[in-house]
TORGU-621389 format. One line per field, with one value per residue (C-alpha): residue number from 1; residue in one letter; chain; x, y, z. Coordinates in Angstrom, 3 decimals. Each point is the difference from the previous one (the first is absolute). Layout:
BEGIN
nr: c(NUM  ...)
rest: c(A  ...)
kette: c(A  ...)
east: c(X  ...)
north: c(Y  ...)
up: c(Z  ...)
This chain:
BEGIN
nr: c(1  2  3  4  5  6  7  8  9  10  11  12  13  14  15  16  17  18  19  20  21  22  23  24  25  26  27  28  29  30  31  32  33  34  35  36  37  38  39  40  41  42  43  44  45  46  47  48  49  50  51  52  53  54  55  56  57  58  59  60  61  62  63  64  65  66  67  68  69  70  71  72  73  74  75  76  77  78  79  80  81  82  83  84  85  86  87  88  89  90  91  92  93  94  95  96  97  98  99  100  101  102  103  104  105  106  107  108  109  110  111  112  113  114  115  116  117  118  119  120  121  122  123  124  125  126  127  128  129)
rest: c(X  X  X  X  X  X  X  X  X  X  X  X  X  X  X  X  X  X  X  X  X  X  X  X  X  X  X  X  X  X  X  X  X  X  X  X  X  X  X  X  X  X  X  X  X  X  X  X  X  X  X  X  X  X  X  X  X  X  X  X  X  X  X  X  X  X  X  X  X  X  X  X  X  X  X  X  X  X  X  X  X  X  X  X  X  X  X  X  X  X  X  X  X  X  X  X  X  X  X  X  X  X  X  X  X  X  X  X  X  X  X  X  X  X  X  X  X  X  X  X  X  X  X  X  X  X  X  X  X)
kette: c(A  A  A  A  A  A  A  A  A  A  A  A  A  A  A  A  A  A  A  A  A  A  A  A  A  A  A  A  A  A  A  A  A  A  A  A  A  A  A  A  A  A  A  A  A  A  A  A  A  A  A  A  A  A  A  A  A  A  A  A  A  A  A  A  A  A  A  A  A  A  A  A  A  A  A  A  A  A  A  A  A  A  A  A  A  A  A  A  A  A  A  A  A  A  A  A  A  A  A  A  A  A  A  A  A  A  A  A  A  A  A  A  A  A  A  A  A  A  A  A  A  A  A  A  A  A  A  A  A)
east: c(6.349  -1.671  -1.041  0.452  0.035  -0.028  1.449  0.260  -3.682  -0.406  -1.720  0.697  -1.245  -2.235  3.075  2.539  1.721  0.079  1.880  -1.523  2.374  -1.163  2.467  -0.335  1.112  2.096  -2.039  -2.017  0.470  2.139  -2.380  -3.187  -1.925  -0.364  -2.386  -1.631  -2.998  -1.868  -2.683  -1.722  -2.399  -3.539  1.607  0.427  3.678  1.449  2.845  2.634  2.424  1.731  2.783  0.969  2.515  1.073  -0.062  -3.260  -2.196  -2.708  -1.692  -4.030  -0.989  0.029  3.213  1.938  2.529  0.808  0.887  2.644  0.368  3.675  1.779  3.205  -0.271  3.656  -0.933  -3.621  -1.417  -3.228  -0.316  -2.628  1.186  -3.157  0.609  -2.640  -2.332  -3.691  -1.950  -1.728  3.130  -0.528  -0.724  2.272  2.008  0.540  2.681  -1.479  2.180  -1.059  2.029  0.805  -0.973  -2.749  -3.404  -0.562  -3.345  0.156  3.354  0.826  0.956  -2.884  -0.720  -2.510  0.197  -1.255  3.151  2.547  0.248  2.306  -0.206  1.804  -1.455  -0.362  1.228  -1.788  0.605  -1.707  -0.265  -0.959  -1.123)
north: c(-11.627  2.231  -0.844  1.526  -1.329  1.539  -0.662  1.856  -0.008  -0.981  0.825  3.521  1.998  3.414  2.637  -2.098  -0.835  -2.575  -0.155  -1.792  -1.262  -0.725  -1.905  -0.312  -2.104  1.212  1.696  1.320  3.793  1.781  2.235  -1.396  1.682  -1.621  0.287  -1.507  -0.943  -1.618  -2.038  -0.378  -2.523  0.832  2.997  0.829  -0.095  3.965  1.895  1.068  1.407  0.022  0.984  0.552  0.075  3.210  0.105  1.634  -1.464  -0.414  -1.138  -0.635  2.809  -2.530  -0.426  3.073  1.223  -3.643  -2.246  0.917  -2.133  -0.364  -2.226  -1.225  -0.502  -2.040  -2.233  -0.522  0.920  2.160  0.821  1.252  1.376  0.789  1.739  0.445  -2.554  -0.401  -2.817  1.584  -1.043  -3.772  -1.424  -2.542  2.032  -0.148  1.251  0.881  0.902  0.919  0.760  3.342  2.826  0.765  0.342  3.637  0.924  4.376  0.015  -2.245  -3.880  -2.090  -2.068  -1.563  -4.364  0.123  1.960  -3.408  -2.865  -2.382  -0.428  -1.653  -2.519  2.363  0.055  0.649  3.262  -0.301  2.506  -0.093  2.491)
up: c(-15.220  2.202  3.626  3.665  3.531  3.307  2.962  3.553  1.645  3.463  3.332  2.166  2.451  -1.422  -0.175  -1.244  -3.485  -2.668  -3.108  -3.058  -2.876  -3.867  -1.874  -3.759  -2.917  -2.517  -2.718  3.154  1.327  -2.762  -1.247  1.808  2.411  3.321  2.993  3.262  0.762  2.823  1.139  3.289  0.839  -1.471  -2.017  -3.462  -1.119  0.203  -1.133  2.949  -2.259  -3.719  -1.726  -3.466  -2.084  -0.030  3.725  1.049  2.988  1.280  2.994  1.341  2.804  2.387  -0.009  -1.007  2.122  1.348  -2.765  -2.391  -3.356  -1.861  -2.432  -0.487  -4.184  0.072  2.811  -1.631  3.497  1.214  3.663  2.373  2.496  3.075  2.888  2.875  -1.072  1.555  -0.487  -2.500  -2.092  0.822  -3.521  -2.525  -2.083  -3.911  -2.187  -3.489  -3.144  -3.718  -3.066  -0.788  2.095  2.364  -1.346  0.741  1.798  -0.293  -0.233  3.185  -0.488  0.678  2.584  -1.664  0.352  -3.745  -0.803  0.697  -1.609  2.442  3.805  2.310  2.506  2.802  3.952  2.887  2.255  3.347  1.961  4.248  1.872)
């Protein structure tokens, strides 16, 4: 059974850090590509960043340089890790997985919301200024 949940959103000042966790069943992550997205209020859903199987990223402009995506394949786990957040970044994060490796849009992974099949429920960043 495949399904993901996330865990580590919260409030903080523009500047600081947050660390978001995706935990996954058992037939999830081995071999599937996995990714975050996020929503703000009023917004279409977006890709921040993905990462597939064979270990290649990728990450939206807007955040390049400041969020760094990783997984832990034994412990089932995908983190976010964002560091100097504005309040640009205020928006409910989702974890997103799909079997198999990342759809490939010119030769990067895509970041496309068409491109994954299961989500998580999402958890809110906030972001002050």
């Amino acid at each position: 059974q495949v399904w993901v949940a996330e865990s580590g959103g919260g409030s903080v000042r523009a500047g600081g850090s947050l660390n978001l966790t995706c935990e996954g069943g058992k037939d999830t992550y081995s071999g599937f590509c996995m990714a975050w997205f996020r929503q703000s209020s009023g917004k279409e859903r977006e890709g921040v960043a993905v990462l597939d199987t064979d270990g290649t990223t990728r990450y939206a402009e807007s955040v390049q340089g400041r969020f760094t995506i990783s997984r832990d394949n034994v412990k089932k786990t995908l983190y976010l890790v964002m560091n100097n957040l504005k309040p640009e970044d205020t928006a409910v994060y989702y974890c997103a997985t799909d079997s198999g490796s990342c759809t490939r849009a010119r030769g990067r992974p895509s970041l496309s919301r068409a491109s994954f099949a299961y989500w998580g429920q999402g958890t809110q960043v906030t972001v002050s200024s």
